[in-house]
C-alpha positions as CSV (number, residue, x, y, z in Angstrom):
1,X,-14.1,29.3,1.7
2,X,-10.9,30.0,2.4
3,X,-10.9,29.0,6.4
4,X,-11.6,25.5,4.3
5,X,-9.1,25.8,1.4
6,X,-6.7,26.0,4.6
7,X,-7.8,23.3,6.4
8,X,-8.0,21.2,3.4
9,X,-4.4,21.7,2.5
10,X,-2.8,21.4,6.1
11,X,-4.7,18.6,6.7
12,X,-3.8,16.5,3.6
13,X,0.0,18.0,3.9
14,X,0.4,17.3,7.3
15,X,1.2,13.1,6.9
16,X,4.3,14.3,4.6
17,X,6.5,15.7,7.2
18,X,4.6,13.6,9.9
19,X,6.5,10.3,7.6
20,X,9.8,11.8,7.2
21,X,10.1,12.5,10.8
22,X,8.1,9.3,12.2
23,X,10.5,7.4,10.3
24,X,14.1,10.1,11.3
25,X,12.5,8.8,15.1
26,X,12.3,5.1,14.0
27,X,15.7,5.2,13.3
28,X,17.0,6.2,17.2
29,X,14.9,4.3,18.7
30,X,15.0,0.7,19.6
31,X,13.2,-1.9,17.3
32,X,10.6,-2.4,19.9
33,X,9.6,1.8,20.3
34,X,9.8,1.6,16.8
35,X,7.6,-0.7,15.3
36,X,5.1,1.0,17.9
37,X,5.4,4.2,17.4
38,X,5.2,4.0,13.6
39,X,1.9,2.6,13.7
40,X,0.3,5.0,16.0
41,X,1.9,7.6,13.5
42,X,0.3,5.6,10.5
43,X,-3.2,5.7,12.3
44,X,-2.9,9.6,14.1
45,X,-2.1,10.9,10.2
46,X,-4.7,8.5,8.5
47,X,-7.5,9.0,10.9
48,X,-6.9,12.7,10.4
49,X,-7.5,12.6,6.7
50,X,-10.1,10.3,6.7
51,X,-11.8,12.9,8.9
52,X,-11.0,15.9,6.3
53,X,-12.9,13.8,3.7
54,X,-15.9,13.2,5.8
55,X,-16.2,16.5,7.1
56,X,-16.1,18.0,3.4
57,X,-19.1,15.2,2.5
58,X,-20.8,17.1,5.4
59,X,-22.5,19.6,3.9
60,X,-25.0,17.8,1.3
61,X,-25.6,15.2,3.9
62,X,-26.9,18.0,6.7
63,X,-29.0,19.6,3.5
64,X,-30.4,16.3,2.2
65,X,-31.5,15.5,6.2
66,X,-33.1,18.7,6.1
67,X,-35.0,17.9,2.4
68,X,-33.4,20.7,1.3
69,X,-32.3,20.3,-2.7
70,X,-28.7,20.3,-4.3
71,X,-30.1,22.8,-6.0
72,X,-30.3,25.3,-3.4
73,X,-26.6,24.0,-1.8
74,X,-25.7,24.8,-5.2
75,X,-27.0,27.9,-5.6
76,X,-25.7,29.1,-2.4
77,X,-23.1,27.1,-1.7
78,X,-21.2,25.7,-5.1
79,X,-18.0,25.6,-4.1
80,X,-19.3,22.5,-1.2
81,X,-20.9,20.7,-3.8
82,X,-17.5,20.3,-5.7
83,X,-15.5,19.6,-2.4
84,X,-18.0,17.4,-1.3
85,X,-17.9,15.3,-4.7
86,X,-14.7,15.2,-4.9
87,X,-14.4,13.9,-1.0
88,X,-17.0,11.5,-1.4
89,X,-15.3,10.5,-4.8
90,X,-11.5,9.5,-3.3
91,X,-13.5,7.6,-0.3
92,X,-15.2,5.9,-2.0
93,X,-12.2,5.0,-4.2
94,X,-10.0,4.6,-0.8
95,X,-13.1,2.1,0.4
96,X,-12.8,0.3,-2.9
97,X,-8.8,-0.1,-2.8
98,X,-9.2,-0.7,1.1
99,X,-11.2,-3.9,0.5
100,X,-9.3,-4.8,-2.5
101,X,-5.8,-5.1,-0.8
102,X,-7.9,-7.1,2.2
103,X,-8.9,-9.6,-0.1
104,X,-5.0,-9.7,-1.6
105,X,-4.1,-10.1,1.8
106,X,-6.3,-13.4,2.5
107,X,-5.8,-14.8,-0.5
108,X,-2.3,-15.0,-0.4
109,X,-3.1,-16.1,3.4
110,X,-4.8,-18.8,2.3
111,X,-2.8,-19.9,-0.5
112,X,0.2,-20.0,2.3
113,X,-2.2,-22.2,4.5
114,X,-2.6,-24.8,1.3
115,X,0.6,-25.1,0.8
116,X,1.9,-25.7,4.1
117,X,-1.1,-28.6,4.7
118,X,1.2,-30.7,2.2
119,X,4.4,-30.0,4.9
120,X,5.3,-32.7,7.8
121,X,5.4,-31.4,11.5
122,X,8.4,-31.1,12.6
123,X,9.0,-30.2,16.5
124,X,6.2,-27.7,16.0
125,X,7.3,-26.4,12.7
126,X,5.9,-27.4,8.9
127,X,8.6,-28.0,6.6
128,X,7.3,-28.2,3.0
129,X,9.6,-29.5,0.9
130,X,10.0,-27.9,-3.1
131,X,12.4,-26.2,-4.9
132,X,11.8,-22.9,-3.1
133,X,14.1,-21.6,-0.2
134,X,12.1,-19.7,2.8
135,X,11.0,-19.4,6.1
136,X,8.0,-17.4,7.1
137,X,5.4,-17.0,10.2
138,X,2.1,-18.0,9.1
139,X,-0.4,-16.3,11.4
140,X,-3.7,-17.7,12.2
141,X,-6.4,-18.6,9.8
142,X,-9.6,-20.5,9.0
143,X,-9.5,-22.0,12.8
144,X,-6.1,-23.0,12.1
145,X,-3.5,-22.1,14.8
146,X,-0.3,-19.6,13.6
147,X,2.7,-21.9,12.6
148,X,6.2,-21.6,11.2
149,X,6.8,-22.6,8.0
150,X,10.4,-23.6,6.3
151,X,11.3,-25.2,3.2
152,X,12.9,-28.0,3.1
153,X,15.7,-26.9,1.0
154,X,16.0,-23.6,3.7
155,X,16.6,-26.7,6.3
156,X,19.2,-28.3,4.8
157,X,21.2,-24.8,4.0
158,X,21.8,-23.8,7.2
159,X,23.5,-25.1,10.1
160,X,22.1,-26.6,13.2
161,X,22.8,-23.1,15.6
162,X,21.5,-21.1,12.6
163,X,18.5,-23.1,12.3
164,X,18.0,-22.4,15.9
165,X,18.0,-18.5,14.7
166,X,15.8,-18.8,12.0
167,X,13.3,-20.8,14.2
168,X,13.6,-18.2,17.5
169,X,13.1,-15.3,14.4
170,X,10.1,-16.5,13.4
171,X,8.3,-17.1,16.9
172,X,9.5,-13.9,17.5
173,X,7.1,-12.6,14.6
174,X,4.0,-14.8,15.6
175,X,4.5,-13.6,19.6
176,X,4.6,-10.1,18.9
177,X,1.8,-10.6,16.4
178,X,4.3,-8.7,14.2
179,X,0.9,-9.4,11.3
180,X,-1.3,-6.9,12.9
181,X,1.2,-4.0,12.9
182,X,1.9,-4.8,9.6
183,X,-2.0,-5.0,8.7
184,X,-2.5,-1.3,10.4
185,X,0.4,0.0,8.3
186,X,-0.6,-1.2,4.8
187,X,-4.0,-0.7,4.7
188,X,-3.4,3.1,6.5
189,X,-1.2,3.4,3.5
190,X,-4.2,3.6,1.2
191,X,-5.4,6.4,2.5
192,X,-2.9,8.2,2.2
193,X,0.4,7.9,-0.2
194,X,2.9,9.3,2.2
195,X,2.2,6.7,4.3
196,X,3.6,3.9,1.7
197,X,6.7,5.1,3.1
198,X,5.9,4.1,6.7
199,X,4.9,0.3,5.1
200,X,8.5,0.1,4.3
201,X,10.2,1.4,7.2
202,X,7.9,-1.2,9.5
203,X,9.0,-3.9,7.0
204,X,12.8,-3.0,8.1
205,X,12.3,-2.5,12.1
206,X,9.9,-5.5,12.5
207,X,12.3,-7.6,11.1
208,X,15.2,-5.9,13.1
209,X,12.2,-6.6,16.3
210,X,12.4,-10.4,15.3
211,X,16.5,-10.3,15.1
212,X,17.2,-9.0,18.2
213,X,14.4,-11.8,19.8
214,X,16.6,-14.3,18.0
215,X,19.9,-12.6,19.3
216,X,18.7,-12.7,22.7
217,X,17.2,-16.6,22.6
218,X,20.9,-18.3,21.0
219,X,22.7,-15.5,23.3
220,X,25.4,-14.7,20.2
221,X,24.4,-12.1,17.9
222,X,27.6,-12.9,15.4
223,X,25.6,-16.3,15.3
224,X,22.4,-14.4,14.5
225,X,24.1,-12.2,11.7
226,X,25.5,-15.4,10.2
227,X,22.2,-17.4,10.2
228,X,20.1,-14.6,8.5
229,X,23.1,-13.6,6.2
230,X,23.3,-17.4,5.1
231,X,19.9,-17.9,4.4
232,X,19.3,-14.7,2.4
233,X,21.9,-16.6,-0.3
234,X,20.6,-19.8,-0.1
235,X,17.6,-17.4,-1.0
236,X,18.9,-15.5,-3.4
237,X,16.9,-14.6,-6.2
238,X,13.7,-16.6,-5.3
239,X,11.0,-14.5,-4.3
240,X,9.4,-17.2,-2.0
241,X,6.4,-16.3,-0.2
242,X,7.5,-13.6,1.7
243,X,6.0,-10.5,2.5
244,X,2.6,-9.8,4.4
245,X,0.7,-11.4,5.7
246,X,3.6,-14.0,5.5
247,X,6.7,-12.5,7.7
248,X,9.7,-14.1,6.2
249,X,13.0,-13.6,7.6
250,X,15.0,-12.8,4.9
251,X,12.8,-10.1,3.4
252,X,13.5,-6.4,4.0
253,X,17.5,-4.9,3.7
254,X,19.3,-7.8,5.0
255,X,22.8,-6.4,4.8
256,X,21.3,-3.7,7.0
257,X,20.1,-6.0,9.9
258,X,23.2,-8.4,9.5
259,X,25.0,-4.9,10.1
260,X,23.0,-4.2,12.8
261,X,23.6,-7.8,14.5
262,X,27.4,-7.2,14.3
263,X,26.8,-3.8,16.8
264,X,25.9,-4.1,20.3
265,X,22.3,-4.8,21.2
266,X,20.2,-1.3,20.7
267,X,19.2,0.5,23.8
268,X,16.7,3.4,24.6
269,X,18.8,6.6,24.1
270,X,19.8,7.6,27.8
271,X,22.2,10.7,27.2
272,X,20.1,13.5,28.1
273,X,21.1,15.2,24.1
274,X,19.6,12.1,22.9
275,X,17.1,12.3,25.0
276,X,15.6,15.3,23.9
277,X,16.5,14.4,20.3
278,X,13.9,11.3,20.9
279,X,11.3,13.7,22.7
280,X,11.4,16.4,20.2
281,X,10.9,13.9,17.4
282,X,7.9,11.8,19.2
283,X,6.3,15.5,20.3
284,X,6.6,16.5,16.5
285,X,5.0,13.5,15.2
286,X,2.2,13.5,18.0
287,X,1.5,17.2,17.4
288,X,1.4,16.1,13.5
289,X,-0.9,13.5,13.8
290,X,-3.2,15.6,16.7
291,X,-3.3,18.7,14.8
292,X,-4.2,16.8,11.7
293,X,-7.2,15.2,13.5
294,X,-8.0,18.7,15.6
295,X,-8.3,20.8,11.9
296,X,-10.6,18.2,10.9
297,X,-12.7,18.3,13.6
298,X,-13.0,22.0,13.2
299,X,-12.9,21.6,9.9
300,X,-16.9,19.2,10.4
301,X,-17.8,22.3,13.3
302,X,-16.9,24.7,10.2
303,X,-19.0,22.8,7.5
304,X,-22.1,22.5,10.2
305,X,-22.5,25.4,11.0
306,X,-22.7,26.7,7.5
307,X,-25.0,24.0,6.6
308,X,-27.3,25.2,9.2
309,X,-27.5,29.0,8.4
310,X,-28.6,27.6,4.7
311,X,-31.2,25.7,5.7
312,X,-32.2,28.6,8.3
313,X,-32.0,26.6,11.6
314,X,-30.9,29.4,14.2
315,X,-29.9,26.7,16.9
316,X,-27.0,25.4,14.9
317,X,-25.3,29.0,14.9
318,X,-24.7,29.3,18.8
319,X,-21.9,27.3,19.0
320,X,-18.1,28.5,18.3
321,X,-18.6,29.7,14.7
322,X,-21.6,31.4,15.6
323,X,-19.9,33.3,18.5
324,X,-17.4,33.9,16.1
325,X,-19.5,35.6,13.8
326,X,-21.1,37.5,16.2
327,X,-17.2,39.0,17.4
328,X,-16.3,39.3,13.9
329,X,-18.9,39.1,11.4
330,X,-20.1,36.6,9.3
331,X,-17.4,34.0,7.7
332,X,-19.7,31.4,6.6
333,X,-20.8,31.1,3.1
């Protein structure tokens, strides 16, 4: 058992240096690379300890397709039965929260969708009038086409050029379907808590993806600071209905982006220091992420094999455990 105590522990502890450095690479990288790149580094580290958890459930399962009892996996095997209900217990748990935050998703989704069917079209946009100040990309639902959505007192804060801005922000979110990413990211982050911190740090660079589209579309980025500077006070203190699945585009560290808007357009690092910095990062995070999946699999080659030499099947033992045990002696329980 202690080839899977190992495993267990790297595997689980391998998406909390995977974050820290996905997001050290997010931050080099343009908004673009980033955005991109923290998703696959949401999915390589959940994927790998979704794996973990099924190949601990793996022994019980093997036995009960056999017909052999609990009571013998106990007997011979205790410590699986434990692992195995404690795996099956937290996926069970992740399924639950999993379809949980779905529903929250839709529902405020569809809460989004009724109040914008009260809004007037507007050269392609809904603007809802109320009390609240906001702008937000509502993506696609119910056979209903993705829109933009702004409030009617969000109109009448900003000026002409920054509505422009606000508008070109927005499209940006809806072309990119900026939604999906954001999807990937939260739900991957109930698998796993260290990838919460990956929700947040998409939050920040899809929005920074959406300013620079804006940037580029009105061709002046002091414009662009202004227009999402200006509408986070009108904002201020009401919430609105920002967030996902709605993107809005004063949500996430606006002083940060409005900073960002006021430097020259971000570029992919070309200096061949940087460079490396970049490649070293990206290698680390994919060799997180791999590694993760790779002690998984062997990991569910480990737990097989096992399960085979209790039920007394000779066939399962010829593959690499059982030529290990043959070099070295026997390691399974």
């Amino acid at each position: 058992m202690t080839y899977v105590l190992v495993v267990i522990s790297l595997t689980l502890a391998f998406p909390w240096p995977g974050v820290a450095i996905a997001r050290r690479l997010a931050g080099v990288l343009p908004p673009l690379w980033a955005c991109w790149m923290l998703t696959s580094a949401a999915v390589l580290l959940a994927g790998g300890t979704v794996a973990a958890l099924v190949a601990l459930f793996h022994v019980p399962f093997l036995a009960s397709l056999e017909h052999v009892s609990l009571t013998r996996v106990w007997r011979t095997w205790p410590t699986a039965v434990v692992f195995a209900g404690a795996a099956g217990a937290i996926m069970l748990a992740q399924l639950v929260l999993l379809v949980r935050r779905w529903a929250e998703h839709r529902a405020v989704l569809r809460r989004a969708w009724q109040s914008a069917d009260a809004g007037t079209r507007d050269e392609g946009v809904l603007v809802v009038s109320g009390t609240g100040v906001d702008a937000f990309a509502l993506p696609a639902y119910g056979g209903r086409e993705a829109q933009i959505v702004v409030t009617s007192q969000m109109v009448r804060a900003l000026k002409p050029d920054e509505q422009a801005v606000l508008l070109a922000h927005e499209r940006a979110h809806l072309a990119g379907r900026h939604h999906l990413l954001s999807a990937i990211v939260d739900l991957g982050s109930v698998v796993h808590p260290a990838l919460r911190h990956l929700r947040d740090s998409l939050t920040f660079h899809l929005e920074r993806w959406a300013d620079e589209k804006a940037a580029a579309t009105v061709g002046d980025r002091r414009v662009a600071a202004a227009a999402i500077a200006r509408a986070a006070l009108a904002r201020g203190s009401d919430r609105g209905a920002g967030g996902y699945p709605l993107l809005s585009a004063v949500s996430g560290p606006v002083p940060r982006r409005v900073e960002a808007l006021l430097l020259p357009a971000p570029v992919v690092p070309r200096r061949t220091g940087q460079r490396a910095l970049v490649l070293l990062l990206a290698g680390v995070v994919v060799a997180a992420g791999l590694s993760a999946l790779g002690l998984a699999y062997g990991l569910h080659e480990y737990v097989e094999y096992a399960a085979r030499r209790l039920i007394g099947d000779p066939s399962g033992c010829s593959g690499m455990w059982g030529t290990l045990e043959h070099w070295f002696g026997s390691g399974a329980p």
